[in-house]
N, C-alpha and C positions, 0 to 999 in steps of 0.2 A: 253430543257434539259440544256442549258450553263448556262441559267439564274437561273434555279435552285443550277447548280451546283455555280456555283459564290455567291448564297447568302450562303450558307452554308459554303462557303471558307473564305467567308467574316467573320461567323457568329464564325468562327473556329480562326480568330484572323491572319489570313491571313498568315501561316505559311507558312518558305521557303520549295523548294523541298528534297532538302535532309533531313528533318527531316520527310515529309511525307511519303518519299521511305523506312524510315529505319522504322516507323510505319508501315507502311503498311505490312513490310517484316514479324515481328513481329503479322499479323494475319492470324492463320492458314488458311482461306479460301482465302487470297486475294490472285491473281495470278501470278503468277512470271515474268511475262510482264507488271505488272504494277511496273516498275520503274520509276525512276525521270524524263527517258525523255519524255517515255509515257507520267505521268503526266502533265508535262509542256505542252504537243502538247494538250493533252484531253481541258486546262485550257483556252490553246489559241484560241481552236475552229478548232484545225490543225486535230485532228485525233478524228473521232466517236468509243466512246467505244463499245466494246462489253458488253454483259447482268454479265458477270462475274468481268469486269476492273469496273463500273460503279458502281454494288452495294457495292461493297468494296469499292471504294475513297468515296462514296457518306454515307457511313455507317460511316466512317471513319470520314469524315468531321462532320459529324452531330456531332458524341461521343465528338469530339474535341471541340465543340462549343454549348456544351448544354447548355441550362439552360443563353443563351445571346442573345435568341432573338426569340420570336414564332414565327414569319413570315418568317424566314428562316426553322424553323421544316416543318412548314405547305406546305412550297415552296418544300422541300424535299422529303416530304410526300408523297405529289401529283403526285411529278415527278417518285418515285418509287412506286406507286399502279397503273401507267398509263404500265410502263416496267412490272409489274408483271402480270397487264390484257392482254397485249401483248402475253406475254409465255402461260396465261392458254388456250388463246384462240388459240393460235396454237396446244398445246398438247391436247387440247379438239377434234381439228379436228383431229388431229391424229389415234383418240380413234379408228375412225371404221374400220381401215386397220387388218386383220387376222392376225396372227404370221407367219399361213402358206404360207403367202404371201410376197415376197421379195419386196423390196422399189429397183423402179425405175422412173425413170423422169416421166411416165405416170400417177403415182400414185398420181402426184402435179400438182398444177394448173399454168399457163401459167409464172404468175408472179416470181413463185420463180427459174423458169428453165433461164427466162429473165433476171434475176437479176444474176444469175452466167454467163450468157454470157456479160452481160455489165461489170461484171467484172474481164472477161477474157480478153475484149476489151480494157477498162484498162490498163491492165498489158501488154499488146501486144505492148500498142501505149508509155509505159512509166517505164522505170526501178524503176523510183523513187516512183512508183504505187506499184510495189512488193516487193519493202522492205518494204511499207507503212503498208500490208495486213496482210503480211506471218507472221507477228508474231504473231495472233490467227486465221488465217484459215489454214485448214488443206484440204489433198483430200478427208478425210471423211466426211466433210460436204458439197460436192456436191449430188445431184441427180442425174447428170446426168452422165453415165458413161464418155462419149466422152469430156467432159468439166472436168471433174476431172483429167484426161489422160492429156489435154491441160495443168494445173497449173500444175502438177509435171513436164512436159517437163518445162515449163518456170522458177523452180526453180532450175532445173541441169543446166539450160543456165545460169543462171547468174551465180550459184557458179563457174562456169566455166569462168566467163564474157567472154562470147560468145555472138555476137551480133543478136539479136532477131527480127527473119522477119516469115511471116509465113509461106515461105520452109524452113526452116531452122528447124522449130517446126515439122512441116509436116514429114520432114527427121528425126528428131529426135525419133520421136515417134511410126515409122516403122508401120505396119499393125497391126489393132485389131480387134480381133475376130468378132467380134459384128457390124460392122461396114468396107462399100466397103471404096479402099482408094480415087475414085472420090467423094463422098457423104462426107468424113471428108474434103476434100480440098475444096467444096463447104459451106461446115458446118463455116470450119474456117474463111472464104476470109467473109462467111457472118457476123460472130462477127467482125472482124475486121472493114466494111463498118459502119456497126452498132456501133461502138463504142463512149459510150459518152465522157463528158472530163474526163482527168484522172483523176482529183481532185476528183470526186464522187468517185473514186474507193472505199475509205473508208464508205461509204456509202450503198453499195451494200453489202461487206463484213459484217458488222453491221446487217444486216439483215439476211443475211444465217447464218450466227454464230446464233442469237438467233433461227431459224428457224430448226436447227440444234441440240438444246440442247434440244428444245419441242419435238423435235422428239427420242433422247434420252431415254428424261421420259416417254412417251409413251411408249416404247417397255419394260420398266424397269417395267411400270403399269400392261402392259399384262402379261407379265412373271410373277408380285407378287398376280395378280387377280388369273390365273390358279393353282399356289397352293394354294393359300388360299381356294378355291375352292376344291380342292383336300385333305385337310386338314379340313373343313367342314364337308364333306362327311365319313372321319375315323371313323372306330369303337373306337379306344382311340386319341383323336386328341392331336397332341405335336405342340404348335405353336414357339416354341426354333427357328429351323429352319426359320419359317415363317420369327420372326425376324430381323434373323441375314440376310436371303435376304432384307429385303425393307433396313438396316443401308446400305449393301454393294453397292446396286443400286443406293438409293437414292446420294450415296457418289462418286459414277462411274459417276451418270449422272451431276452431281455437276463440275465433273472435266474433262468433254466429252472433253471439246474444247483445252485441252491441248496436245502440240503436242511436239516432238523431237526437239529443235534446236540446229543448230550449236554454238558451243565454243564459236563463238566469239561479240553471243548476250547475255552474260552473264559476259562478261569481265565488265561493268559499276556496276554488282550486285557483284563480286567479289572483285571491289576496296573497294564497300562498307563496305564489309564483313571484310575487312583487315583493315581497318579504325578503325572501330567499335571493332576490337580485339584489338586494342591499347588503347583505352577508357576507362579505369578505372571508370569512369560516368555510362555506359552504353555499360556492354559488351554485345555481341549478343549469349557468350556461358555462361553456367553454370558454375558455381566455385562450387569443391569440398569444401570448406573450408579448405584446404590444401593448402600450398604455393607452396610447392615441388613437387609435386602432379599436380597441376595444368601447372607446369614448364613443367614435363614430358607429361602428355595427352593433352598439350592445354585447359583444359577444358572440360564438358559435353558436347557435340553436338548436336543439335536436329536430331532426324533419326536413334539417336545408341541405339542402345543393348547393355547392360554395365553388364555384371556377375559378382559378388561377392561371393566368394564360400572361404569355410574355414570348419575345423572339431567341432566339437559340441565344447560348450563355448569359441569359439574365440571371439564373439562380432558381429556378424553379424548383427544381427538386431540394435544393437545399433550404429555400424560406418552407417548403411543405414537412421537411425534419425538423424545422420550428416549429412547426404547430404540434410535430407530435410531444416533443420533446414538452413542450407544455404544459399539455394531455396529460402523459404518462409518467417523464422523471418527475417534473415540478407538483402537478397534480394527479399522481398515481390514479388515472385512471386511463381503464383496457384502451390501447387505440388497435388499428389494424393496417398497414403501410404495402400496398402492393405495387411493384416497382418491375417495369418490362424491359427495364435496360442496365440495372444496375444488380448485383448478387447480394448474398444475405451479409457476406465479407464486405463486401464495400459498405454497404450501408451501416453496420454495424460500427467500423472505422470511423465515420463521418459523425456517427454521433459521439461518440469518445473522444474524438476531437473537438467537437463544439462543445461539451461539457465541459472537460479537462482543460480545453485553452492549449491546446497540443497541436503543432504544423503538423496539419495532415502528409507535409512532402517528409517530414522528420520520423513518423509513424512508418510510413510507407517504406523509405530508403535504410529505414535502421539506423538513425542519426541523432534517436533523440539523446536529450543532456540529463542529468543525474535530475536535477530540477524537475523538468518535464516529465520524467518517470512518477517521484515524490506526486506532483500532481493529477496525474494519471491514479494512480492507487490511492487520493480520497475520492477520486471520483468512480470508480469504479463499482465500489456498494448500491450505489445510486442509480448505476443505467445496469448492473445485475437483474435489479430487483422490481425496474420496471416494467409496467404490463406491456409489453410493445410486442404484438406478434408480427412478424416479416413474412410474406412470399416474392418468389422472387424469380417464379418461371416465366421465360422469354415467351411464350406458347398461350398464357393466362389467356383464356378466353370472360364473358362479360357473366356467362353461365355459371364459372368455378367462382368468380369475385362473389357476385349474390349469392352461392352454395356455401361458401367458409365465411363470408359474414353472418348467415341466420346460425351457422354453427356455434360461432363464435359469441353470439349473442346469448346462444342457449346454456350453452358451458360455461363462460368464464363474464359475462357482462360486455357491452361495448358501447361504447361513449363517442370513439372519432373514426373514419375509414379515409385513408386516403391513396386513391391509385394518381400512379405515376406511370405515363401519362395518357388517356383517352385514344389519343389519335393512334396508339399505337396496338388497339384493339382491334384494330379491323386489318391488317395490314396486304395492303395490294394491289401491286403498282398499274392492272389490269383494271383496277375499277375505273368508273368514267365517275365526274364531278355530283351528277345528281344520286349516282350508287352510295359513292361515301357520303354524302348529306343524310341519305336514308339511315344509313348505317349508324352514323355518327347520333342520330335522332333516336333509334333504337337506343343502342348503347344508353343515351343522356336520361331514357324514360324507365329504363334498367336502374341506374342509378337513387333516378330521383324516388322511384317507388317503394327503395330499398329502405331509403333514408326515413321516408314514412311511415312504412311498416317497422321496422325495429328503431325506432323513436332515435336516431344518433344521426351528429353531423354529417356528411359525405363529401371531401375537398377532389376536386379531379381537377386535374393539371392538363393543358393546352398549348401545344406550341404553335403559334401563330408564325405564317409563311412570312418568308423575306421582307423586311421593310426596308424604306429607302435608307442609305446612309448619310446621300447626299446633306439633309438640313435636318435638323435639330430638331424641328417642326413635323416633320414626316416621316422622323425612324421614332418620334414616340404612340406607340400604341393605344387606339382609340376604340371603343364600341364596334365598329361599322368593322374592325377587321376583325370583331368574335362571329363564327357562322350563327344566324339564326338558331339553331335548333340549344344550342349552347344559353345564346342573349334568351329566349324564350322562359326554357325552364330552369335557369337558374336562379336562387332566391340573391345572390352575391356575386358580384364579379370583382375579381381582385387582377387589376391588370399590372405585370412586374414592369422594370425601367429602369436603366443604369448608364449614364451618361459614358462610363470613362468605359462600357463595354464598345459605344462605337468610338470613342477619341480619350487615347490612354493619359492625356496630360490636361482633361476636364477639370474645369475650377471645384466642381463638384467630386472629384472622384473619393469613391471610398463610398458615395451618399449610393441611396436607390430609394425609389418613388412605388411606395403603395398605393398605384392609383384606385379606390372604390368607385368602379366607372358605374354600378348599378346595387341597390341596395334594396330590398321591398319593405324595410322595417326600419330606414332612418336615413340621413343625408347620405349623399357621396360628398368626395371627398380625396386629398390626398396626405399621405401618412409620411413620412421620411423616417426610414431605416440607415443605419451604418452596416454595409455589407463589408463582411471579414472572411473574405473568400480562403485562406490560407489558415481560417479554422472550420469551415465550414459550417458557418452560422450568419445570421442574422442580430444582430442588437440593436435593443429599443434607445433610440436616442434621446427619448425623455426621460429617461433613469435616470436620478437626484446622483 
């Protein structure tokens, strides 16, 4: 495994660790314990990865060093269809266990119950064994009850630094059900006798971690065989459902072995993170394409839920082609724009015009001028080449959005998502006000779950009912007219505002008002943009 991984490192140009931890940060599957120091022990031969640290640095390394050397691919190759033979043939054994039947230590063969007492023995004989482990084993990937019982007692000892003997664990761990307390004080004195060096400990653990995630998949199998099954058997069979179980399991079992840790194994990921927010290079958040704006929310975050809500012709859909435009021409990275009222032809338009600086009516009518062309064709390379995928079915249910985003995440990367616009996910005219509430609450926890799970922004647009026109005071949109379920779980609300949309000879016109009526990670506030509706854009009015 070392020597595979070293030719790929090699093969990758031998980069330092901190630019591989903040790569690696950057891909939604790698896991959050693989930071740089990881790295460096995995590099040195100090710490045996788990099946999750291994295929990320090892996917990682490859991507980095393609195309510089086939015998480092083939070396990589190897070494990961040997790890992937490993799991299926564990989860294949798995296959015959019932549902009805609970997984206990009897249910596994000698080896794997040995292999958590050797590395209980371990941790017994050695502190520096349990900080070595604990950062991808959990209690839930034991078998055995009474050994599972054992590592949580030894991880309250240390955070306690309490010195570790085995009365002391004994005392700790008080009477369990299941078990006399002469038979655990004989159980334990026996790990202890039995203990190998500690140095293996990581060793052992390496083995239950993957032993652990086969087993996972297996119960994730049974559970999506039984309906499909079930679903076979229907007089009208809906496989929707079917689905959206094998995306969620498949994605749970993906991410078994991730556990709780303390604060202050994340202090090394957070200096990163604070690094990397001063880097104008390569920052780790999303830029609105607003200066001031960005001042105020820090940035797009991956994780958040970002509402954008405003009364009909404020511009919504077109400040949310700003963000992507941001995103993907300015900062070539993937976004995803789904839109239930507009086609891939319009949208497409709209952005060639607010790049190009091109009258969307001059595009449209066949009117443009020799000039307007010229500009048009340097900008054109630019919005080719960016990552921007478009759907644009009038029909998009909240089911196909979270189905081509975990796609799109898996294939090509994604960084921004934004549907245009919510309220038009549910559509009909038959619901009553508490139905659409529901709905609308559905849909926003659809969202927000998404945004968490595949680590990217998610902007969803809102059009807010009728405002007054009558005063000036009362068609501008406040808090109180976003629905609950919306103010709730959003981490941002960005409420849009345009004076000359209700009084075309406004002292103001031309302006529009980014109100941040709600922010969970810095002030609110209000931003002023120059709206250039006849390009189809937004521009930052603090630009020098």
């Amino acid at each position: 495994m070392l020597v595979a991984l070293h030719a790929a490192y090699a093969a990758a140009g031998r980069p330092g660790l901190r630019p591989m931890a903040l790569g690696l940060r950057r891909d939604n599957s790698a896991p959050a314990t693989l930071n740089y120091q990881a790295i460096g022990k995995i590099l040195n031969g100090k710490l045996i990865p788990n099946p999750k640290q291994i295929l990320s640095l090892a996917g990682w390394l490859f991507r980095e060093g393609a195309g510089s050397g086939q015998s480092a691919e083939e070396e990589c190759g190897r070494f990961l269809d040997r790890l992937q033979g490993l799991c299926s043939a564990a989860h294949e054994q798995q296959l015959g266990f019932g549902r009805e039947k609970s997984f206990s230590a009897a249910d596994y063969s000698n080896h794997q119950v040995e292999d958590e007492r050797k590395l209980l023995g371990c941790m017994i004989l050695s502190v520096d064994a349990i900080a070595d482990v604990k950062e991808f084993i959990g209690a839930g990937d034991f078998v055995d009850e009474f050994n599972s019982a054992v590592f949580v007692t030894l991880l309250e000892l240390l955070e306690r630094h309490e010195k570790i003997s085995p009365a002391r664990i004994l005392e700790e761990m008080g009477n369990l059900p299941s078990i006399t307390p002469s038979r655990a004080e004989r159980l334990l004195h026996a790990i202890v006798a039995a203990a190998p060096e500690s140095r293996t400990a990581e060793i052992h653990a390496a083995r239950m971690s993957a032993r652990s995630l086969a087993r996972e998949i297996a119960r994730a199998g049974e559970e999506v065989a039984e309906l499909a099954h079930s679903i076979s058997s229907a007089e009208d069979p809906d496989t929707e459902d079917l689905v959206r179980l094998v995306e969620r399991k498949l994605l749970a079992a993906s991410n078994a072995q991730s556990m709780p840790s303390r604060a202050a194994n994340s202090v090394e990921g957070a200096l990163d993170v604070l690094e990397a927010a001063g880097s104008t290079q390569n920052p780790l958040w999303l830029t609105s394409g607003f200066r001031d704006l960005d001042l105020l929310t820090s940035g797009f975050r991956p994780g958040e839920l970002i509402v954008v809500a405003g009364a009909s012709r404020m511009g919504k859909s077109t400040l949310a082609l700003n963000f992507v435009r941001a995103c993907s021409v300015s900062g070539n990275r993937p976004s995803f724009l789904t839109s239930l009222q507009a086609n891939q032809s319009e949208i497409t338009m709209r952005l060639m015009s607010a790049e190009a600086r091109v009258a969307l009516h001059h595009m449209t009518s066949g009117t443009m001028t020799d000039e307007e062309w010229t500009r048009l064709a340097k900008r054109m390379p630019s919005v080719n080449s960016a990552p921007v995928h478009i759907a644009d079915a009038a029909s998009y249910k909240i089911t196909e959005i979270v189905r081509d985003c975990r796609k799109l995440a898996k294939s090509n990367g994604l960084h921004l998502v934004v549907v245009d616009s919510i309220d038009l996910l549910f559509p009909g005219l038959e619901m009553t006000a508490d139905e659409r509430e529901r709905n609308l609450a559905a849909v926003v926890r659809e969202l927000r779950a998404v945004a968490r799970e595949l680590d990217l922004t998610v902007i969803a647009l809102y059009q807010l009912g009728r405002l007054s026109t009558e005063r000036y005071e009362t068609s501008r949109p406040e808090m109180r007219h976003i629905p609950w379920a919306l103010e709730s779980a959003a981490d941002l609300v960005i409420l849009l505002h345009r004076d000359d949309a209700y009084e075309l000879h406004s002292p103001r016109a031309g302006e529009a008002d980014l109100i941040v009526a709600k922010n969970r990670s810095g002030p609110t506030g209000v931003v002023t943009a120059a709206f250039q509706g006849h390009y189809a854009r937004f521009v930052d009015m603090s630009q020098d």
